[in-house]
C-alpha positions as CSV (number, residue, x, y, z in Angstrom):
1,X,0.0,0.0,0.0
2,X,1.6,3.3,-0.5
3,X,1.4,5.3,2.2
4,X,-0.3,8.3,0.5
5,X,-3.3,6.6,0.0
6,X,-5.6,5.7,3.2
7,X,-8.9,4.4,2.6
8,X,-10.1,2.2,5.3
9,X,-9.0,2.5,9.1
10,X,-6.8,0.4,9.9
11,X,-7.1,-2.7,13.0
12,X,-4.9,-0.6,15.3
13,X,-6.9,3.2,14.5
14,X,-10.2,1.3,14.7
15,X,-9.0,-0.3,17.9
16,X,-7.8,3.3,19.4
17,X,-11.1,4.3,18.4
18,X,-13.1,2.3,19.7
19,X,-11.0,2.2,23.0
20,X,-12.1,5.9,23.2
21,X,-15.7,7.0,25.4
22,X,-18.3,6.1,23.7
23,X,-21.4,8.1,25.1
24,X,-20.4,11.6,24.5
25,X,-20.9,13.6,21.4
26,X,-18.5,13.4,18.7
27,X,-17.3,15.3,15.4
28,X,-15.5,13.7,12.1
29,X,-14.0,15.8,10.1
30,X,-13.3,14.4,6.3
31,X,-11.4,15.3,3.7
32,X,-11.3,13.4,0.8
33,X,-9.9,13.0,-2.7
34,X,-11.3,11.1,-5.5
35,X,-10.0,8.7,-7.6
36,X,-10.0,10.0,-11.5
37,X,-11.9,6.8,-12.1
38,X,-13.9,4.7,-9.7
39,X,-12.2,1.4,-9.1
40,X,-15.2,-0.9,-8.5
41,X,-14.3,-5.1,-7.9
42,X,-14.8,-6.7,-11.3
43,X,-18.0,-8.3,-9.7
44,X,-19.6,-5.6,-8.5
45,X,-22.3,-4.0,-10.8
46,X,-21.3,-0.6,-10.9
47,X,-17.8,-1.9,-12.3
48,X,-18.9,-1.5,-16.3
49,X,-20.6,2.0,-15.3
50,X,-17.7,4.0,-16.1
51,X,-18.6,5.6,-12.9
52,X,-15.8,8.7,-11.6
53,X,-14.5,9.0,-8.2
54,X,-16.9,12.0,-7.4
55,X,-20.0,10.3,-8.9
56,X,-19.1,6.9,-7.0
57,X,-19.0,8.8,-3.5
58,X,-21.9,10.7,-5.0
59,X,-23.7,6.9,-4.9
60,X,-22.1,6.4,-1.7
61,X,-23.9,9.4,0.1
62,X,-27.2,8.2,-1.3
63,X,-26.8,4.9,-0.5
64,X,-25.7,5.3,3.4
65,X,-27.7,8.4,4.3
66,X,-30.5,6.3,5.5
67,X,-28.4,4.9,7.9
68,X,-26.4,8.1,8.6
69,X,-30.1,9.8,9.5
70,X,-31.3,6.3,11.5
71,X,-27.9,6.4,13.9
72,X,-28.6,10.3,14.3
73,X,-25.5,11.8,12.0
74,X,-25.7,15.1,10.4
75,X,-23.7,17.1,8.5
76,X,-23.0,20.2,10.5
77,X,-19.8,22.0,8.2
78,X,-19.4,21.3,4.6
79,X,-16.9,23.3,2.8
80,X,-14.7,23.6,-0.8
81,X,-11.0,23.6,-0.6
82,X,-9.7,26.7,-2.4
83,X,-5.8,27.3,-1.0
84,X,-3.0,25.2,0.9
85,X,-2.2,28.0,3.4
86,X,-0.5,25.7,5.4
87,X,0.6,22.2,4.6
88,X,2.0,20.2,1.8
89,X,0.8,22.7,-2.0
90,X,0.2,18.9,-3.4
91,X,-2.7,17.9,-0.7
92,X,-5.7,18.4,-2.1
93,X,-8.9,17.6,-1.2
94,X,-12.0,17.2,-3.3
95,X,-14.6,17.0,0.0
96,X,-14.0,18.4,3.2
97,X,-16.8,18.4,5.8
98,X,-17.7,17.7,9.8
99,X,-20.1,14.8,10.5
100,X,-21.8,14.7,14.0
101,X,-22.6,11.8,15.8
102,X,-25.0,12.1,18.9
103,X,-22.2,9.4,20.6
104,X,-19.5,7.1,19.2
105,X,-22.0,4.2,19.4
106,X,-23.9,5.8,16.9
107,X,-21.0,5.6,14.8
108,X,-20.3,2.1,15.5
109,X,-23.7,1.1,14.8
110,X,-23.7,2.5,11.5
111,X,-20.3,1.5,10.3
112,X,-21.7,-2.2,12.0
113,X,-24.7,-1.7,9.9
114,X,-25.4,-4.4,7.2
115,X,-27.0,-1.7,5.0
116,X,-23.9,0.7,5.5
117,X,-21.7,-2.5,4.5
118,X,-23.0,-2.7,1.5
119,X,-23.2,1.4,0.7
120,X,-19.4,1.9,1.7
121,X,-18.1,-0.4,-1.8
122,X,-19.0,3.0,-3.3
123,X,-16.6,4.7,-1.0
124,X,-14.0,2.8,-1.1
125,X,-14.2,2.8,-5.2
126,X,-14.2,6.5,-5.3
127,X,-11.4,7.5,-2.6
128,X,-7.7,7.5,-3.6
129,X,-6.9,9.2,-0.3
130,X,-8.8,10.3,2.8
131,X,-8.4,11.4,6.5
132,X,-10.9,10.8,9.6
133,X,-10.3,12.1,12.3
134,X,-12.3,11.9,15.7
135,X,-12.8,15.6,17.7
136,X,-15.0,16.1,21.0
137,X,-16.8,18.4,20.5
138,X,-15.2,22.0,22.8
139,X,-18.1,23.3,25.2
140,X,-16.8,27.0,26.5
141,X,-13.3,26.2,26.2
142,X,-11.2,28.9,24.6
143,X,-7.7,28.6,22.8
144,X,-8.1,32.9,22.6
145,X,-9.1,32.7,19.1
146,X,-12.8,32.4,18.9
């Protein structure tokens, strides 16, 4: 695997996870760059479609959203990269956006979810690279910024 490219957790970041509280609140923030072309399995039937990256995650949204809404997830920041300000120029990112779980067994559930399972082939055709990261959410705390 080349390092660059992170699609799926792996064992030892799901196990941190998981290791973390699981009935407070929680953020995800995602940023996520397509592939050019989807890479479906040969068996899969979406695999002769010709599909892009974008339009595969496209199918990928639709397809999980139910289960997103069921386990209480919303989408509370969506936003466009324009600018590397800061960072590696060559990280781009074609999605960038916060997801909000009521508690990490929300996210569990859904990422447990038979329905999910089969919705997330169409992510993992689409990404070539991603991050996820885990934030609590900060009530009144101030870093004298905001």
């Amino acid at each position: 695997m080349n390092t660059d490219e992170f699609v799926d957790p792996t064992r030892e970041a799901f196990a941190a996870f998981k290791a973390l509280p699981r009935d407070t609140p929680i953020h995800m923030f995602n940023l996520v760059r397509f592939r050019p072309q989807a890479a479906y399995p040969a068996d899969h039937s979406h695999a002769s479609r010709g599909l892009t990256g974008a339009q595969a995650y496209a199918e990928y949204g639709r397809s999980s959203a139910p289960v997103f809404s069921r386990v209480g997830g919303s989408i509370i920041w969506r936003g466009r990269m324009e600018s590397m300000v800061i960072g590696p120029p060559e990280q781009t990112w074609d999605a960038a956006f916060i997801a909000m779980y009521p508690n990490a067994s929300a996210f569990l559930a859904m990422v447990t979810d038979p329905e999910y399972r089969l919705a997330v082939v169409h992510r993992q055709a689409a990404v070539l690279t991603s991050r996820l990261v885990r934030f609590a959410p900060a009530q009144g705390e101030s870093t004298g910024f905001a």
